[in-house]
Z-matrix of the N, CA and C atoms (Angstrom, degrees):
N
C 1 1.467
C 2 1.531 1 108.88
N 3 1.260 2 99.66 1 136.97
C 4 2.215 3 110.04 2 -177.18
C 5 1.425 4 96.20 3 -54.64
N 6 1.203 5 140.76 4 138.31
C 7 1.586 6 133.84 5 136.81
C 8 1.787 7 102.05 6 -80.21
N 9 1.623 8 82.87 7 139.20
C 10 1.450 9 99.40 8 175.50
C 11 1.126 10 107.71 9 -119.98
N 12 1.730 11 109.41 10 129.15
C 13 1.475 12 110.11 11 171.66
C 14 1.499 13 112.77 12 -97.10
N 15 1.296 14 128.63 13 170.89
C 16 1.494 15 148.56 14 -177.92
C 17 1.632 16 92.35 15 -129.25
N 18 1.942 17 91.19 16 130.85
C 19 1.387 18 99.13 17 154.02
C 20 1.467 19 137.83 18 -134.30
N 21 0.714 20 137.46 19 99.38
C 22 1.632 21 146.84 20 -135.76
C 23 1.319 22 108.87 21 -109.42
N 24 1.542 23 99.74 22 124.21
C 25 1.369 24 120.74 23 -146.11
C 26 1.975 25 87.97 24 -109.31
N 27 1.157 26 99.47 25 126.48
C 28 1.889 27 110.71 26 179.46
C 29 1.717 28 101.84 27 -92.81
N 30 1.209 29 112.77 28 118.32
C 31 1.380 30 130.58 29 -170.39
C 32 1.801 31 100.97 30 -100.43
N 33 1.249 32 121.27 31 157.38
C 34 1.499 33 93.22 32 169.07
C 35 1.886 34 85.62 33 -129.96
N 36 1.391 35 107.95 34 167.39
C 37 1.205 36 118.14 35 -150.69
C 38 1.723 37 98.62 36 -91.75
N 39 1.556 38 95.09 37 133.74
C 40 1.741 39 98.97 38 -155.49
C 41 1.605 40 105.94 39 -94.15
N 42 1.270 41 128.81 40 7.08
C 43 1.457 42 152.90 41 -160.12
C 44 2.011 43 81.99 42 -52.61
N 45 1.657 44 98.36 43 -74.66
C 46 1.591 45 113.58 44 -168.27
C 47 1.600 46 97.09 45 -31.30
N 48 1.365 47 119.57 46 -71.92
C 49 1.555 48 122.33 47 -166.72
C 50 1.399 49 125.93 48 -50.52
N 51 1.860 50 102.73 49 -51.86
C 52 1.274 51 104.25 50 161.49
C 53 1.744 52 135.93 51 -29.06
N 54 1.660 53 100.55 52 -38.79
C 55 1.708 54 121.15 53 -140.46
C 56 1.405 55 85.21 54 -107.57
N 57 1.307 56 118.13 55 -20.81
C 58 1.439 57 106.01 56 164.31
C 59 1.336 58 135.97 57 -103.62
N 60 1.314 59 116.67 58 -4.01
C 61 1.075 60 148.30 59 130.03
C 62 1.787 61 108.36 60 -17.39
N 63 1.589 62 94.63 61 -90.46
C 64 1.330 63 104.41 62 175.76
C 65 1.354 64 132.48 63 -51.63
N 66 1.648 65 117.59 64 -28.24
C 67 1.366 66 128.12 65 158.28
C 68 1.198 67 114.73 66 -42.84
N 69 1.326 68 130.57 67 -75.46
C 70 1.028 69 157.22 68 -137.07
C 71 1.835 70 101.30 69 -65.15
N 72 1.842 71 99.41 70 -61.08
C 73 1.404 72 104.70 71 175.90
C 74 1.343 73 128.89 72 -69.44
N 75 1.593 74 93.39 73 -18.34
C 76 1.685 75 96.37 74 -178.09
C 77 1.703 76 95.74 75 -81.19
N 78 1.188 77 124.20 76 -29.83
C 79 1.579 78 113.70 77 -177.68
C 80 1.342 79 123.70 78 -74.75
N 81 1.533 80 101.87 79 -20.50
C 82 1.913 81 102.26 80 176.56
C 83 1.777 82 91.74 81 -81.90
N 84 1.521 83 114.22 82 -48.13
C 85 1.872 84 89.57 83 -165.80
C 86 1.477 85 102.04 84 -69.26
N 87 1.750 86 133.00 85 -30.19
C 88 1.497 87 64.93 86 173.95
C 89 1.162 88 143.81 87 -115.08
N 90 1.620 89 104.13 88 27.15
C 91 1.591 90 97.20 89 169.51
C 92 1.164 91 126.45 90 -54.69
N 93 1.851 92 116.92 91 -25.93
C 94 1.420 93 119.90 92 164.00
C 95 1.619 94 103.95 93 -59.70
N 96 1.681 95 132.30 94 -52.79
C 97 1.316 96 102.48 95 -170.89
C 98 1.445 97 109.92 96 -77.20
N 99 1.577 98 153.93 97 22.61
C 100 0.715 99 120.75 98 146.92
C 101 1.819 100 112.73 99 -106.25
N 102 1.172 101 100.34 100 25.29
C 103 2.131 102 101.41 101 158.81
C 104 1.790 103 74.14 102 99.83
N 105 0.884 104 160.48 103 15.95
C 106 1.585 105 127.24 104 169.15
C 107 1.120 106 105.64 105 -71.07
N 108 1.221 107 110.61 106 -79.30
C 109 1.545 108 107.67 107 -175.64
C 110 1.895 109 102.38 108 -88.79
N 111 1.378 110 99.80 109 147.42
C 112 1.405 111 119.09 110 174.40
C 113 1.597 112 123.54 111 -103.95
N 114 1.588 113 100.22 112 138.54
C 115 1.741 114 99.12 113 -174.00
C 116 1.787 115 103.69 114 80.53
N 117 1.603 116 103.72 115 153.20
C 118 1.110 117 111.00 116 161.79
C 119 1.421 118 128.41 117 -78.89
N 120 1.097 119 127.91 118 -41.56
C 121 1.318 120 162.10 119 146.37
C 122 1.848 121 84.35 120 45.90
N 123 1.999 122 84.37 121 -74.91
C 124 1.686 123 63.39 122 -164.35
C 125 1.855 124 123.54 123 -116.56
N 126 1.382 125 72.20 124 29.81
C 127 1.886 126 97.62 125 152.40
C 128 1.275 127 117.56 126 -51.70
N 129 1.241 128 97.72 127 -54.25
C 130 1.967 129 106.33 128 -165.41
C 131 1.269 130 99.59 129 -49.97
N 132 1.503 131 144.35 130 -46.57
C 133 1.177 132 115.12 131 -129.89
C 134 1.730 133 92.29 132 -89.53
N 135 1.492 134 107.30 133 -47.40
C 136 1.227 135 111.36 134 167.47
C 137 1.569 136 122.79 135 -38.01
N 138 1.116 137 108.52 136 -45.17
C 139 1.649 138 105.88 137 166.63
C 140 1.459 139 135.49 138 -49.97
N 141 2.139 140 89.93 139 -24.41
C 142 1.772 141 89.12 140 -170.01
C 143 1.253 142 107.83 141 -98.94
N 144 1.851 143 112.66 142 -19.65
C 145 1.300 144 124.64 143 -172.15
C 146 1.457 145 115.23 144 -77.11
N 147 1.796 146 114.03 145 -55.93
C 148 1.365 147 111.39 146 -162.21
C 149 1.532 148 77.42 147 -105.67
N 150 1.134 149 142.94 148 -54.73
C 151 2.003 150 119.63 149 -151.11
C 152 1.501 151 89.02 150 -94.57
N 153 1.153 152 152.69 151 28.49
C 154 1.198 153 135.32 152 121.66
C 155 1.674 154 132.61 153 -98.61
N 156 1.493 155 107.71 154 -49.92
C 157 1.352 156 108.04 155 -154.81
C 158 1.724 157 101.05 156 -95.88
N 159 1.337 158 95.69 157 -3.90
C 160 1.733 159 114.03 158 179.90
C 161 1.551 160 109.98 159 -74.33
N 162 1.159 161 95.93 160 -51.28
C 163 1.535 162 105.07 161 175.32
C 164 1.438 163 117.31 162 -76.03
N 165 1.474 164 113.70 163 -55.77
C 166 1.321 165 105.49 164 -175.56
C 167 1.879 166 107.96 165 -60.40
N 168 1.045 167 134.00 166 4.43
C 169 1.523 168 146.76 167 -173.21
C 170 1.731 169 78.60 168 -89.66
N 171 1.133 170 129.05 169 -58.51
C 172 1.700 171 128.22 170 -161.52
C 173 1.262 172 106.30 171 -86.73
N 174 1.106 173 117.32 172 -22.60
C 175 1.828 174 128.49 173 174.95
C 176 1.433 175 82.19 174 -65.31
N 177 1.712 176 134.73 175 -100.22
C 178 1.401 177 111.30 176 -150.20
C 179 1.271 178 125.34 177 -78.19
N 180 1.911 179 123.44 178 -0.59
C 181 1.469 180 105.40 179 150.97
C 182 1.452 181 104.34 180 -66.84
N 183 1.041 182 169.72 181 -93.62
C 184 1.354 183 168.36 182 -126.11
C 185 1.742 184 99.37 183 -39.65
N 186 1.265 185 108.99 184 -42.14
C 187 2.040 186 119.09 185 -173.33
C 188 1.323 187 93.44 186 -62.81
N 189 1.352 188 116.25 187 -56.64
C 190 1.544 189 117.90 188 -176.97
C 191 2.133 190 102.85 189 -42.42
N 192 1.158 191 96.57 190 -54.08
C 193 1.517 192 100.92 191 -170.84
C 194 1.718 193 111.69 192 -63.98
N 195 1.089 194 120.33 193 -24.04
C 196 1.577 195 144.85 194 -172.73
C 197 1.372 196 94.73 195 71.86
N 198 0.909 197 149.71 196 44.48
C 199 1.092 198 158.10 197 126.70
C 200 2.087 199 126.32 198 -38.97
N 201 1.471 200 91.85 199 61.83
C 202 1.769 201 104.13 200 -174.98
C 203 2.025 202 111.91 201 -41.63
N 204 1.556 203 101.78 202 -39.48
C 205 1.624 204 113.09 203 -163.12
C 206 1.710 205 82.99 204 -67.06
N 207 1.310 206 127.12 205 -64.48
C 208 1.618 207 129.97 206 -148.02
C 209 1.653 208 113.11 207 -66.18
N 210 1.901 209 96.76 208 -32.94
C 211 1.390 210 116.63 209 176.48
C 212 1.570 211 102.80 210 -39.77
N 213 1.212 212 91.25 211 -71.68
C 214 1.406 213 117.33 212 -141.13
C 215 1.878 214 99.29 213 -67.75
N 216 1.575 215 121.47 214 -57.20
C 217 1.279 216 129.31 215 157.02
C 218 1.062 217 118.79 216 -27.53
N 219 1.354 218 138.35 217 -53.96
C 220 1.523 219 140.17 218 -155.90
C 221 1.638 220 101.93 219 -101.25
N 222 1.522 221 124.31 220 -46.85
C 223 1.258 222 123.23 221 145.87
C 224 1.456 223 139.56 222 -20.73
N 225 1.731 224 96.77 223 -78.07
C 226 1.793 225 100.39 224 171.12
C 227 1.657 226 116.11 225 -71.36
N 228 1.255 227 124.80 226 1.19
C 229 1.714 228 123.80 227 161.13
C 230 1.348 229 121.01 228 -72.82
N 231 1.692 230 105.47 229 -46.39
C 232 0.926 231 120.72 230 -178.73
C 233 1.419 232 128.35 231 -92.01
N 234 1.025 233 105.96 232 18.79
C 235 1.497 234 114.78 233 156.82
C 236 1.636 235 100.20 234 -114.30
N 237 0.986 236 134.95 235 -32.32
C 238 1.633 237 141.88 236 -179.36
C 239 1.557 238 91.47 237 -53.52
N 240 1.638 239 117.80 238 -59.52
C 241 1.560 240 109.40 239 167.80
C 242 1.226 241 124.48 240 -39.44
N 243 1.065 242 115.77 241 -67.17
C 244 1.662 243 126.54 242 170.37
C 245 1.387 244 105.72 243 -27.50
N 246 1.141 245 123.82 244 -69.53
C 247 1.625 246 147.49 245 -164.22
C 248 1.884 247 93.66 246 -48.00
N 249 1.413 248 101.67 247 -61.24
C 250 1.598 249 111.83 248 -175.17
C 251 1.352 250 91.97 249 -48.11
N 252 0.968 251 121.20 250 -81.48
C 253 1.686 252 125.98 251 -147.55
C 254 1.446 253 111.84 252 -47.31
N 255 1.097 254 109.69 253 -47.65
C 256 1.760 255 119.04 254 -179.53
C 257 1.545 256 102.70 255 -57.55
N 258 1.823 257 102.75 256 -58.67
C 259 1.850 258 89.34 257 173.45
C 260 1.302 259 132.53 258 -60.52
N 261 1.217 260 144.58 259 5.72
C 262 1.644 261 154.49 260 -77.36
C 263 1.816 262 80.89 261 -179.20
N 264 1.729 263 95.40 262 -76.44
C 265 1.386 264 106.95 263 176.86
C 266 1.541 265 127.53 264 -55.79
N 267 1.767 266 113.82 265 -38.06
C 268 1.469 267 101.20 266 172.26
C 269 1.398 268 115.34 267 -77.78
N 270 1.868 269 115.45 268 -9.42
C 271 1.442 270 93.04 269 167.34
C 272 1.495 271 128.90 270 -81.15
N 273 1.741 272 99.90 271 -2.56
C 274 1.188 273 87.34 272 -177.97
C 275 1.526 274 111.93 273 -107.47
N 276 1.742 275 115.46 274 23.36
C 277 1.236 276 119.26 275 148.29
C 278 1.750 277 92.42 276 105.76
N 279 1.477 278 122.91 277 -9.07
C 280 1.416 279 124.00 278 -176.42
C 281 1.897 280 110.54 279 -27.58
N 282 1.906 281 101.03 280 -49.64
C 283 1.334 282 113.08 281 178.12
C 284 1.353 283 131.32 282 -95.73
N 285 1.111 284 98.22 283 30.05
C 286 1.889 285 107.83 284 -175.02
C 287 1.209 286 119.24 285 107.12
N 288 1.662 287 136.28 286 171.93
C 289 0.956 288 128.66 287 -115.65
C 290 1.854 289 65.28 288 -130.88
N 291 1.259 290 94.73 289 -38.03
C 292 2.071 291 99.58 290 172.39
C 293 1.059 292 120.75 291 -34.79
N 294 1.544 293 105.05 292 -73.51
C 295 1.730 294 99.90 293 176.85
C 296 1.335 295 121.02 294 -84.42
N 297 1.411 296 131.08 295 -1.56
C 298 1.500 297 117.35 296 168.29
C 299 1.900 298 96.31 297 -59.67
N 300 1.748 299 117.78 298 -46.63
C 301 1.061 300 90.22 299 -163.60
C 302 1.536 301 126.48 300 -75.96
N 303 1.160 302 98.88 301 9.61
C 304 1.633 303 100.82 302 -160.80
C 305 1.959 304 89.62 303 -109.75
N 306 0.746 305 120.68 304 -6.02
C 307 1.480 306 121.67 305 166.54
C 308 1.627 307 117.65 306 -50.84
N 309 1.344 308 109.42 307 105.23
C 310 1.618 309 102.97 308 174.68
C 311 1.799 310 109.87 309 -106.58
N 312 0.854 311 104.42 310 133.24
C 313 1.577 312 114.62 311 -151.02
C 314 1.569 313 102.05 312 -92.76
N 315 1.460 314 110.57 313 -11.09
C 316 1.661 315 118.45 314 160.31
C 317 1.581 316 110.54 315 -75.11
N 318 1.211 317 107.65 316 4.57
C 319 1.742 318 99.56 317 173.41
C 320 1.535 319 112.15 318 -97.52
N 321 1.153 320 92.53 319 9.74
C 322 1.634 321 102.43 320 175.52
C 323 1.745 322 106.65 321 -99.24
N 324 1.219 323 134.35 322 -24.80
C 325 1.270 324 138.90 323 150.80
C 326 1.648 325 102.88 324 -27.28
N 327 1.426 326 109.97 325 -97.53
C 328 1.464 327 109.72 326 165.20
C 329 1.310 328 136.95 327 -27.38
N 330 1.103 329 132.88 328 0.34
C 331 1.250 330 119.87 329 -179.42
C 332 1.627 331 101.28 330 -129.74
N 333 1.668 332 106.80 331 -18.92
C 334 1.645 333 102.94 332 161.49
C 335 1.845 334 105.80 333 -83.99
N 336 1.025 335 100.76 334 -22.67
C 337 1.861 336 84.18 335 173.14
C 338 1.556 337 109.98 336 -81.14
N 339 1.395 338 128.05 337 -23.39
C 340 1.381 339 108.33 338 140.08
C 341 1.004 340 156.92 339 -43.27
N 342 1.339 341 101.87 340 -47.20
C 343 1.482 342 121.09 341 161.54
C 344 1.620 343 124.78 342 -60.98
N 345 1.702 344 104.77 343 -29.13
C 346 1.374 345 112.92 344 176.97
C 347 1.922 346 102.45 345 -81.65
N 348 1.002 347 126.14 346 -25.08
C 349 1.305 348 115.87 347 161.41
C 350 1.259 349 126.20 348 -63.95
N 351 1.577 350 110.73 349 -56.85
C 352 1.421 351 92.32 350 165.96
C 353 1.401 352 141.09 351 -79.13
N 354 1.718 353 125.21 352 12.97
C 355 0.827 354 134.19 353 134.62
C 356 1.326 355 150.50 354 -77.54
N 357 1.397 356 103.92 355 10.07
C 358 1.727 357 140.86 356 157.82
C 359 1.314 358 99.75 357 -70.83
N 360 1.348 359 122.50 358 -73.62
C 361 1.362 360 126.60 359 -178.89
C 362 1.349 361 129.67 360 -58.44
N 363 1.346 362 104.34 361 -17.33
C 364 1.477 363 105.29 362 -178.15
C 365 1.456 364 105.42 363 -107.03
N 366 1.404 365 121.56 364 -9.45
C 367 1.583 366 117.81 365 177.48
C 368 1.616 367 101.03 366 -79.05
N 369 1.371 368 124.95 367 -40.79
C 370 1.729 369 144.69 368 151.15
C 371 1.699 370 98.20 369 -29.34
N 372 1.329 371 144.74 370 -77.80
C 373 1.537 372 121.31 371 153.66
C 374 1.146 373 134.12 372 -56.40
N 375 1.218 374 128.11 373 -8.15
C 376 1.640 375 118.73 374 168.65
C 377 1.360 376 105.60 375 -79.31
N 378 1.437 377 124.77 376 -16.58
C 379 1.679 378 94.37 377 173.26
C 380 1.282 379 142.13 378 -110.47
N 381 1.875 380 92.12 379 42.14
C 382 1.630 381 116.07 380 162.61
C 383 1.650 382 94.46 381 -110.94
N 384 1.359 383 124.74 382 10.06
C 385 1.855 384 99.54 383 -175.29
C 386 1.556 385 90.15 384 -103.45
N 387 1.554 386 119.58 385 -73.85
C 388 1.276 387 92.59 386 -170.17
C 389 2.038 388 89.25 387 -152.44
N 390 1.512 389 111.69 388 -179.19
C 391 1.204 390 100.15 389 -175.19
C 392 1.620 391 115.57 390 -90.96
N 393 1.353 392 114.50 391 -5.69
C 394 1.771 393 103.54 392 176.54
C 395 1.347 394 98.44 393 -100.41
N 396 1.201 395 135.42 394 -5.74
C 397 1.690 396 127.66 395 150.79
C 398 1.549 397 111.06 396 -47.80
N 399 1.541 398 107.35 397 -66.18
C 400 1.414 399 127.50 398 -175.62
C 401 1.413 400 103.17 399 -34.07
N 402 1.606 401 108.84 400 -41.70
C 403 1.821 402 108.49 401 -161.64
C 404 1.306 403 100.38 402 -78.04
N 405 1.716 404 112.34 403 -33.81
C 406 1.679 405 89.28 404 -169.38
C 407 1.536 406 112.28 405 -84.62
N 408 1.407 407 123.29 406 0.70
C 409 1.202 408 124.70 407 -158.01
C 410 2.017 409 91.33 408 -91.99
N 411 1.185 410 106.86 409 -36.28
C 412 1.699 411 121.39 410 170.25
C 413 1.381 412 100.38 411 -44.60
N 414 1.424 413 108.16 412 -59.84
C 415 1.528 414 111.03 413 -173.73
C 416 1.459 415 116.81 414 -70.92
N 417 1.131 416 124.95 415 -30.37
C 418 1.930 417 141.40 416 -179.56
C 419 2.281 418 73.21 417 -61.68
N 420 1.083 419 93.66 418 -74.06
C 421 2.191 420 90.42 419 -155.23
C 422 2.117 421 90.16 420 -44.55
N 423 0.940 422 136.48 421 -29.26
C 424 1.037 423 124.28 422 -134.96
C 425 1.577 424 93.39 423 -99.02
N 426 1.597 425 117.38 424 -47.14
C 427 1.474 426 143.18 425 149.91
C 428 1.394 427 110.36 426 -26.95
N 429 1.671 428 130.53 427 -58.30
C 430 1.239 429 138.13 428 178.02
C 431 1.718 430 109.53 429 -64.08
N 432 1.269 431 120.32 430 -49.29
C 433 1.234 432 120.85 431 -147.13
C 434 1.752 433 95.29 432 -91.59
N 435 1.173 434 113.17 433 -10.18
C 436 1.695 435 124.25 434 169.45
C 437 1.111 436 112.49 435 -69.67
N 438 1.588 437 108.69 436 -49.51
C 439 1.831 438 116.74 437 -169.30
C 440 1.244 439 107.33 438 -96.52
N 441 1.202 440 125.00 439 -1.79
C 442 2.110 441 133.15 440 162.75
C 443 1.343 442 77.98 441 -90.54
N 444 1.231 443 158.95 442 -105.41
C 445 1.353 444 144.66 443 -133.83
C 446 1.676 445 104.45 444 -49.61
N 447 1.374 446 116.70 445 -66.94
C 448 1.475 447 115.50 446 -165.95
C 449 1.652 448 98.47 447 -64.13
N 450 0.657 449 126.84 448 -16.39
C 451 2.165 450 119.87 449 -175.78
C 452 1.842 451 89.70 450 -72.48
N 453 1.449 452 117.40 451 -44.53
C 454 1.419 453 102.95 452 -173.30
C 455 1.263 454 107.47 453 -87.31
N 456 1.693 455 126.06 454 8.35
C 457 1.397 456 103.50 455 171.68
C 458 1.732 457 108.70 456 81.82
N 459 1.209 458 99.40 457 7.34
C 460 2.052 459 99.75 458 170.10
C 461 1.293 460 98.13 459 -99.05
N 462 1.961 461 109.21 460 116.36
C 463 1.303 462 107.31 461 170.67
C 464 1.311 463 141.62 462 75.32
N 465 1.468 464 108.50 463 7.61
C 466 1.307 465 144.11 464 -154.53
C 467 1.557 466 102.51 465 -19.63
N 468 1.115 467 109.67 466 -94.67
C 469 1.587 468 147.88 467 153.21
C 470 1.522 469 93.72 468 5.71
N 471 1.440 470 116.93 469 -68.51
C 472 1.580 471 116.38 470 -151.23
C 473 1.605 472 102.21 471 -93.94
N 474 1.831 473 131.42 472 -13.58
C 475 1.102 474 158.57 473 -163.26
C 476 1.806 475 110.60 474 -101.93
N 477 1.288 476 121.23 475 -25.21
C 478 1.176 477 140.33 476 177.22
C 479 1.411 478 105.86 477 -103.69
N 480 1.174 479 105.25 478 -67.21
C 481 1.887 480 90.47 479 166.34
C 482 1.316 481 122.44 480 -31.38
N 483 1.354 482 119.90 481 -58.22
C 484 1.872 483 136.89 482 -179.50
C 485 1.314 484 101.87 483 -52.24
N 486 1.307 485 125.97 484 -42.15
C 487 1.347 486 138.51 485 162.85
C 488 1.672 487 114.17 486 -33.22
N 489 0.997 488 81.56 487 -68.55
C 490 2.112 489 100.12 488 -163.09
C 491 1.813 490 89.89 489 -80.69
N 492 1.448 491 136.04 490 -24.58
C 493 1.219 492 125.30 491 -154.92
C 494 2.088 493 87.12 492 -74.10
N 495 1.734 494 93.10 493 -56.93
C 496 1.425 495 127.82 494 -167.04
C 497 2.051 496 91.84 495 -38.26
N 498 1.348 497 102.78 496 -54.10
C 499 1.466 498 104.18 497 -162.68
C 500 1.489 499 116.23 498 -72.33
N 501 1.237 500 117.44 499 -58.07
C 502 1.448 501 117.03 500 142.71
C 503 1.376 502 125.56 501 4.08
N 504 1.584 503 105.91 502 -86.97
C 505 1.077 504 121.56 503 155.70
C 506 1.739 505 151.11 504 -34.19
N 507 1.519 506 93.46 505 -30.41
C 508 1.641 507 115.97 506 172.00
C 509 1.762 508 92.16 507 -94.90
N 510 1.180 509 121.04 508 10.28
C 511 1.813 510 110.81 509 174.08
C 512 1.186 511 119.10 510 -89.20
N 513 2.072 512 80.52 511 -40.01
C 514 1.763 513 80.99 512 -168.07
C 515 2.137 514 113.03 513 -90.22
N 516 1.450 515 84.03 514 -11.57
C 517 1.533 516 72.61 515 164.51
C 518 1.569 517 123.95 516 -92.63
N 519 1.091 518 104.19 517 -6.72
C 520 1.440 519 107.75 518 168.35
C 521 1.498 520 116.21 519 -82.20
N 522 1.139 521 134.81 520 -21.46
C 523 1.358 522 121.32 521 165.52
C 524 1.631 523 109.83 522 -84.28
N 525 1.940 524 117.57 523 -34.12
C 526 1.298 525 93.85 524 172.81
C 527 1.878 526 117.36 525 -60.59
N 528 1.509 527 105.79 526 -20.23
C 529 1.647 528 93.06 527 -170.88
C 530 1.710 529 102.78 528 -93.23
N 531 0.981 530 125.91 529 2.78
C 532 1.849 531 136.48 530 155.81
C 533 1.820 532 100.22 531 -75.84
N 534 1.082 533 130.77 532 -55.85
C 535 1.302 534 127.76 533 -169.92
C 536 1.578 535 95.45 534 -60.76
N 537 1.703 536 129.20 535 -37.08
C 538 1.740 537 103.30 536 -140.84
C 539 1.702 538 82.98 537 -99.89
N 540 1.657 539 97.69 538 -18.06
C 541 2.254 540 79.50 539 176.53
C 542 1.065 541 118.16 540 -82.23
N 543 1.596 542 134.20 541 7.74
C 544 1.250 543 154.62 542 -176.78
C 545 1.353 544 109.09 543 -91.67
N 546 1.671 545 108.68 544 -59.49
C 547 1.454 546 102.85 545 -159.18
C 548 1.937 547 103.60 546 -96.94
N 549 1.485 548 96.62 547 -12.53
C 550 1.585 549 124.97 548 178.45
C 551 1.975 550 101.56 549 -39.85
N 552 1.850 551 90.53 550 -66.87
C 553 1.101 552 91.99 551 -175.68
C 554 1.588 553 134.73 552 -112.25
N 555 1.946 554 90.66 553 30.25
C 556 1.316 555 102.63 554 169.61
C 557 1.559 556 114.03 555 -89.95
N 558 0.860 557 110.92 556 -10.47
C 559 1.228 558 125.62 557 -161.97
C 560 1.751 559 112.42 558 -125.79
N 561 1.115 560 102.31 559 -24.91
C 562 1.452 561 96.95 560 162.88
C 563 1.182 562 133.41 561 97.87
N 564 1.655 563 106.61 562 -23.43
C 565 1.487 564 126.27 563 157.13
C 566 1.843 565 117.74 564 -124.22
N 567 1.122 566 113.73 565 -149.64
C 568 1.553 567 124.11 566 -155.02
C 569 1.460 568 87.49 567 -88.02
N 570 1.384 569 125.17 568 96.30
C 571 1.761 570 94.73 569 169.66
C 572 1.676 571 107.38 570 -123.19
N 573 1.161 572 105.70 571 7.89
C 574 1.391 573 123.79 572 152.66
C 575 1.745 574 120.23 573 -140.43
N 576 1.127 575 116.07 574 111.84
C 577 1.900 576 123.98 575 -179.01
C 578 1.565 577 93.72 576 -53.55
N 579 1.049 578 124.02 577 129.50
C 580 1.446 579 145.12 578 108.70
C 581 1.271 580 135.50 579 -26.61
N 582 1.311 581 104.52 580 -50.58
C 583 1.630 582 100.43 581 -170.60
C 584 1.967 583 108.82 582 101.35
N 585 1.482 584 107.80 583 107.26
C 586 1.299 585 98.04 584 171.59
C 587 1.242 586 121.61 585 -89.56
N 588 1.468 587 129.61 586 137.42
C 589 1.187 588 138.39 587 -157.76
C 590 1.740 589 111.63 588 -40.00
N 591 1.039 590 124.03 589 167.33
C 592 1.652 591 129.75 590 170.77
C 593 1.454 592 113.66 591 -71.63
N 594 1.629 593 106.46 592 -43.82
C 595 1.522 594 90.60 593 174.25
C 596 1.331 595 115.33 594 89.77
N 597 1.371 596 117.16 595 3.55
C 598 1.887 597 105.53 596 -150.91
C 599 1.921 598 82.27 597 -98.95
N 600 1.108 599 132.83 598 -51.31
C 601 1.182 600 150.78 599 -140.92
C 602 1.648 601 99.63 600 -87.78
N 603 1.054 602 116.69 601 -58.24
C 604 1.925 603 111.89 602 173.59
C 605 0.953 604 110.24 603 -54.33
N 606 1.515 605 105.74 604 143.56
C 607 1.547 606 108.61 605 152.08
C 608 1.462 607 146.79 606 -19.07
């Protein structure tokens, strides 16, 4: 009879990288939306490095983990980064002078009210993982539904603020929830709370 061996590959959990990732980009845009820094210019790069290629790095360790909730979160952001930067770039003419002009900047409405749907659904699983997930995922719907309002020009002013307040806000909890899976499991016990899940929704 064949002996079969198994070899089992130790992944380490990509939550920390992801979450700082997402910090990072959510804190440069929005100092642009609230006027600090001006132009995208040098948004993009941050967009392609840490809120894209940061995450999607934690998107397919997470597959390794089978981890569907982390997949899918760190995945669909990080292509949303991607997505930004390229549009980012034809406005700033990277691809010709053609499609900057043919760029309608209300097509960005649509694709944050996409994004605000599926961040409906995915804030609906964050509140069995843990509770400073839950908060930034509050802030991700709150972030979307600012920049689908301000892209159509409803409310601009008070809709763009909610925008930049929301993003801000998803920075700084994203580095506290990058710091506690970092130092969480450097250390071996609780040395930053998480938040235990709500519980209301499982079995």
């Amino acid at each position: 009879m064949k002996e079969i061996n198994y070899v089992k590959h130790e992944v380490a959990d990509p939550s920390a990288l992801g979450l700082l990732g997402l910090a990072i980009v959510t804190l440069v845009a929005s100092a642009n939306k609230f006027g600090i820094v001006s132009g995208v210019s040098l948004v993009v790069p941050w967009a392609v490095f840490l809120g894209a290629f940061v995450q999607l790095i934690a998107c397919l360790n997470d597959i390794k983990h089978g981890n569907v909730f982390g997949t899918t979160a760190f995945g669909g952001y990080a292509f949303f980064w991607f997505g930004m930067a390229m549009s980012w770039m034809i406005q700033l003419g990277v691809f010709g002078e053609g499609m900057k002009a043919a760029a309608d900047p209300k097509a960005f409405a649509f694709v944050f009210l996409g994004y605000l749907i599926f961040t409906i659904y995915m804030t609906i699983g964050a509140i069995e993982t843990n509770k400073t997930l839950l908060i930034i995922f509050i802030f991700i719907d709150l972030l979307f539904l600012g920049l689908t309002l301000s892209s159509l020009g409803i409310a601009y002013h008070a809709t763009h603020l909610l925008a930049a307040i929301a993003e801000l806000s998803i920075a700084l909890f994203s580095f506290y929830g990058s710091a506690a899976n970092v130092l969480n499991k450097t250390f071996g016990r609780e040395f930053l709370p998480l938040g235990k899940p709500l519980g209301i929704l499982k079995k």
